[in-house]
C-alpha positions as a printed Julia matrix, in Angstrom:
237×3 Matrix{Float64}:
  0.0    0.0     0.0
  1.46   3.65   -0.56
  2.26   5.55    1.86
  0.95   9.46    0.71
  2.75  10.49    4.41
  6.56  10.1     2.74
  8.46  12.11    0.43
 11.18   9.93   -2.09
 14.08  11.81   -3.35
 16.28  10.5    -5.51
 19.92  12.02   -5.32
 20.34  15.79   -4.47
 20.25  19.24   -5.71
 24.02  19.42   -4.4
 25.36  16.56   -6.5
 24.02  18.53   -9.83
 26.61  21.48   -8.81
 29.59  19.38   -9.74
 28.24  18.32  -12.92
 27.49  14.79  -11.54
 24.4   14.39  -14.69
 24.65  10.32  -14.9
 20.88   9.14  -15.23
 20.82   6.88  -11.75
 17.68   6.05  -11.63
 14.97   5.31  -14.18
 11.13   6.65  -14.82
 10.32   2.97  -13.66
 11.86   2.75  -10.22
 10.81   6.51   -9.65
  6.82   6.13  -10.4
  7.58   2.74   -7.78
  7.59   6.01   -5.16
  5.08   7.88   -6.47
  2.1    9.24   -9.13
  3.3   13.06   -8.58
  6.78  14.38   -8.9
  9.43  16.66  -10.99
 12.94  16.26  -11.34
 15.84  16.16  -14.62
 17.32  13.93  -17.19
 20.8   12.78  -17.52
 22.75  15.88  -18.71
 20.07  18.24  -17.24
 17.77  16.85  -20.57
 14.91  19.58  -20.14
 12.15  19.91  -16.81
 10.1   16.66  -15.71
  6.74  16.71  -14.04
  4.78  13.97  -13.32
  1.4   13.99  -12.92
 -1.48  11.36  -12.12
  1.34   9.12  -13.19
  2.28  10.67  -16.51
  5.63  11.43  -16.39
  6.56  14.83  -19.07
  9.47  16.29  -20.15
  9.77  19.62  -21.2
 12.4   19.96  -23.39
 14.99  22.61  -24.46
 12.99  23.82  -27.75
  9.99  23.73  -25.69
  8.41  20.19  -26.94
  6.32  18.13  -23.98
  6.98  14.78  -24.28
  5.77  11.68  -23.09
  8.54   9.59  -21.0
  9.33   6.01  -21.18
 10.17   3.78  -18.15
 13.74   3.92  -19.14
 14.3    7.35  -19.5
 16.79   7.96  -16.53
 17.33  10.97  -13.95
 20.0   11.93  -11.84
 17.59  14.27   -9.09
 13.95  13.87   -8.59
 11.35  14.0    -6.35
  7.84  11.52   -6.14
  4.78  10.66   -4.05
  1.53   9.54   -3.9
 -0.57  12.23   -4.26
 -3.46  12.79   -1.41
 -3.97  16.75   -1.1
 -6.56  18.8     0.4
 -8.18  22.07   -0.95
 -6.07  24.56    1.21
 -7.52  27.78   -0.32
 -8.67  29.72   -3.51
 -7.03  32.7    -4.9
 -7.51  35.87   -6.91
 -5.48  37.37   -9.06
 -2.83  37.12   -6.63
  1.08  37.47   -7.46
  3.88  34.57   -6.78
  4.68  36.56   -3.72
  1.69  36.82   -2.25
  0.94  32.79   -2.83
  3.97  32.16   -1.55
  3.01  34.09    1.98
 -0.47  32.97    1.9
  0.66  29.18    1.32
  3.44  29.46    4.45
  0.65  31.2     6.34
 -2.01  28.55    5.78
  0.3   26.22    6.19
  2.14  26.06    9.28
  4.76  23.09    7.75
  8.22  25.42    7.57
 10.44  22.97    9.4
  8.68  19.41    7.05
  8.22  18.74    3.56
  5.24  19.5     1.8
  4.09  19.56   -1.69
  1.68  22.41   -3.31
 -0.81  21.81   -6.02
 -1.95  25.28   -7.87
 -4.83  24.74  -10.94
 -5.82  27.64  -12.54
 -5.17  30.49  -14.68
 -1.69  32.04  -14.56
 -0.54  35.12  -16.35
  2.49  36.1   -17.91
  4.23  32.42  -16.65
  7.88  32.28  -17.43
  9.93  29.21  -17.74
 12.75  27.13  -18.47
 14.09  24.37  -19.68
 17.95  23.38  -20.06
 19.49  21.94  -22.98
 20.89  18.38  -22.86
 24.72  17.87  -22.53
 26.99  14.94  -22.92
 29.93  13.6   -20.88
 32.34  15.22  -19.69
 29.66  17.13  -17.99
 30.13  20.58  -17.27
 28.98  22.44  -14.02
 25.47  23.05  -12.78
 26.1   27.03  -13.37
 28.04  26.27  -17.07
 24.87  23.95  -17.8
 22.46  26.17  -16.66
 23.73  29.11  -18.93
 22.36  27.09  -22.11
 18.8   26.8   -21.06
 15.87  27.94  -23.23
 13.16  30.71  -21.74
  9.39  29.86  -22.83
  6.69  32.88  -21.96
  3.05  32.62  -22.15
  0.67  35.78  -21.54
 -1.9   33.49  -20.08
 -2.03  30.13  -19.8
 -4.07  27.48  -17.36
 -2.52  24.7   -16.06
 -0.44  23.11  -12.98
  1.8   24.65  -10.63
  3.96  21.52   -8.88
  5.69  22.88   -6.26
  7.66  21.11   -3.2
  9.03  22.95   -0.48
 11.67  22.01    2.01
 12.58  23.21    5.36
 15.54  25.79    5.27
 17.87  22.72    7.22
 17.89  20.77    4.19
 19.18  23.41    2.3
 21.53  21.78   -0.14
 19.9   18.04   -0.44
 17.05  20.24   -1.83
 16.0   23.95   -2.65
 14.82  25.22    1.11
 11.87  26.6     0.3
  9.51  25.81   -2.95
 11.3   24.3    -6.33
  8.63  24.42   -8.97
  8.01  23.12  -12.11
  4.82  23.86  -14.69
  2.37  22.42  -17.21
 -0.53  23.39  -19.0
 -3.92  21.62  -19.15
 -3.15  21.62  -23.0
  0.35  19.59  -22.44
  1.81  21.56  -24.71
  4.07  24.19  -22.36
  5.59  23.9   -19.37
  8.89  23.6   -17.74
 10.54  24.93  -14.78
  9.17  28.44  -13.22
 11.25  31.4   -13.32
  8.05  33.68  -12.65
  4.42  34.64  -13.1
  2.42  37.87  -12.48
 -0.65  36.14  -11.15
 -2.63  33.26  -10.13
 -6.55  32.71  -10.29
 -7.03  29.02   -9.13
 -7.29  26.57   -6.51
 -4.96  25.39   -4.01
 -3.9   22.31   -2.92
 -1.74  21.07    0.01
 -0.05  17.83    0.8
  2.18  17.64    4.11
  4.91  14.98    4.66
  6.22  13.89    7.94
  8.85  11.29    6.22
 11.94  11.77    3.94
 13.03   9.11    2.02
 16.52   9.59    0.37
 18.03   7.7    -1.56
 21.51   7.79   -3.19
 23.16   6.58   -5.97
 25.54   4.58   -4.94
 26.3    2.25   -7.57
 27.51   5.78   -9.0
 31.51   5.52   -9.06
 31.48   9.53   -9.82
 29.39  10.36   -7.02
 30.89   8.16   -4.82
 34.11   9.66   -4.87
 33.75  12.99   -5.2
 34.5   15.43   -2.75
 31.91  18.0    -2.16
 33.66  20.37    0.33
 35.27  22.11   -2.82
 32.07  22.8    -4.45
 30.24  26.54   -3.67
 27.13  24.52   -2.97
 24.39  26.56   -1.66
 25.47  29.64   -4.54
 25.38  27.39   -7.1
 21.68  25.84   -6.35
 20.27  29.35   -5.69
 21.74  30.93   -8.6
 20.48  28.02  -11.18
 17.03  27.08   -9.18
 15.48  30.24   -7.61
């Protein structure tokens, strides 16, 4: 039976700083964890959501495609979805969601996941362009990405948020990634004016990490020369 309590993370925002892009684990063993999720191909290939257990890729010239179960990932995030209606909203900027969502909330110091259907204007995303071994680093990577703007556009918001100690393993605070109802644009979120929509809260009260540690790369690398924390808010916020 799943367990809609636990949040399963497959490697860590940190390792992506490096350039440590291997696929490690595939579309199969992720939606094993979970129906609902984001996360990125080997070599950063474009911005994954998954949802009711369709996994999509949004890729670097803006195409959403459908993923196969062995279409691998070196950082993402799944569970089984179970949220509540936690409010509606009005016209209301990322900002103000944001505050209203902490507010409603109470969760800063545990995992939670955010579910936001509606209408969103002037949304703003990305998507990073595959590259090949040797990999460069998260911020070289992150310079070739590919900006996609839509006036107004209804869809998802997908949005996780972590508490401010796990800073590094994750984001702390929300990562989000985007798709329309249409399927047709999405990727990770950069910005958006303002919502009209509903949403939808899911708390977690269990972390389940998992590393890759069949990975020889990973394995002996040595993190303490990398500018970690920089490096994640400069390519995620």
């Amino acid at each position: 039976m799943s367990n809609s309590n636990t949040l399963y993370q497959h490697g860590t925002l940190a390792l992506l700083v490096p350039g440590l892009l291997d696929g490690t684990i595939t579309m199969k063993e992720l939606l094993s964890h979970g129906d609902t999720g984001i996360g990125t191909g080997e070599g950063l290939d474009g911005e994954l959501i998954i949802l009711d257990g369709t996994p999509y890729q949004v890729d670097s010239k803006g195409n959403v495609n459908l993923i196969d179960s062995n279409f691998t990932l070196p950082f993402a995030n799944s569970h089984f979805a179970d949220y509540a209606e936690m409010l509606e909203v009005e016209d209301i900027s990322r900002d103000e969601l944001k505050q209203q969502i902490t507010d409603a909330s109470q969760s800063n110091n545990t995992f939670y996941s955010v579910k936001v259907t509606g209408t969103f204007k002037n949304m703003k995303t990305r998507a990073v362009k595959k590259c090949g071994q040797p990999y460069k680093s998260l911020a070289e990577t992150a310079e070739n990405q590919s900006i996609f703007t839509r006036d107004e556009v209804q869809g998802t918001l997908l949005s996780y948020y972590s508490p401010q100690i796990f800073d590094g393993a994750a984001v702390g605070g929300f990562h989000s990634h985007f798709m329309s109802d249409e399927h047709d644009f999405g990727g990770h979120i950069l910005e958006f004016d303002s919502v009209t929509g509903v949403v939808s809260f899911q708390q977690f009260d269990s972390l389940e990490q998992h590393l890759p540690t069949d990975n020889k790369a990973y394995m002996q690398h040595d993190f303490s020369q990398d500018n970690i924390l920089d490096a994640i808010h400069d390519a995620e916020g």
